[in-house]
N, C-alpha and C positions, 0 to 999 in steps of 0.2 A: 558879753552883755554890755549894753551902751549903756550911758546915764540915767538914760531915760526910761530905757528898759528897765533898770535896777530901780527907778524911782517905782513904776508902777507895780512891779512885785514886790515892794515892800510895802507900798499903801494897801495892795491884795491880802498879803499875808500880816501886817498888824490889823487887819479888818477885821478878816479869820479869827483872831486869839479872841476878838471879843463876838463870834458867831454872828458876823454878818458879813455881808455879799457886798462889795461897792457897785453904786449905780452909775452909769456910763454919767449921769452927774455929775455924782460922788467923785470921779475919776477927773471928770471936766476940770471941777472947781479946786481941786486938791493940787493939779497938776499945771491948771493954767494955757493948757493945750488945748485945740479942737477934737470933734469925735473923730475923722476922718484919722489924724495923729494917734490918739490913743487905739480905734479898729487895728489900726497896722501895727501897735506897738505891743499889743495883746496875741492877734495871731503871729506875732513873730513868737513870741515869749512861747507860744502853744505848737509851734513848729519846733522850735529849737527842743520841746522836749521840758521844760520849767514849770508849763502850768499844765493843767489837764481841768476840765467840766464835769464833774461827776452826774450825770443826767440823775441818776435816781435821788442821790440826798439833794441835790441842786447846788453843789457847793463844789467852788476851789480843790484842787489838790496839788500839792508840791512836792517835787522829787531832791 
């Protein structure tokens, strides 16, 4: 996992503990990067197998 990667799963997962979702915002402003950056740093994180979408609850999950 890169830096960056690991920044954005940990602003995901301290999100989590308090029952909310980051918005591609949320993510913007926290991380200082564009959307285009964070798309690709997200579907990487979801490729590799780290994050998952739970369609039904609408919420994160982590392995």
């Amino acid at each position: 996992m890169t830096d960056f990667e690991r920044k954005v799963y940990q602003i995901i997962v301290n999100m989590h503990l308090y029952r909310k979702n980051p918005t591609l915002n949320d993510l913007k402003r926290k991380t200082g990067k564009n959307e285009q950056e964070i798309r690709a740093t997200v579907k990487s994180l979801m490729m590799k197998g780290e994050l998952k979408w739970n369609k039904h609850k609408k919420m994160w999950t982590f392995t």
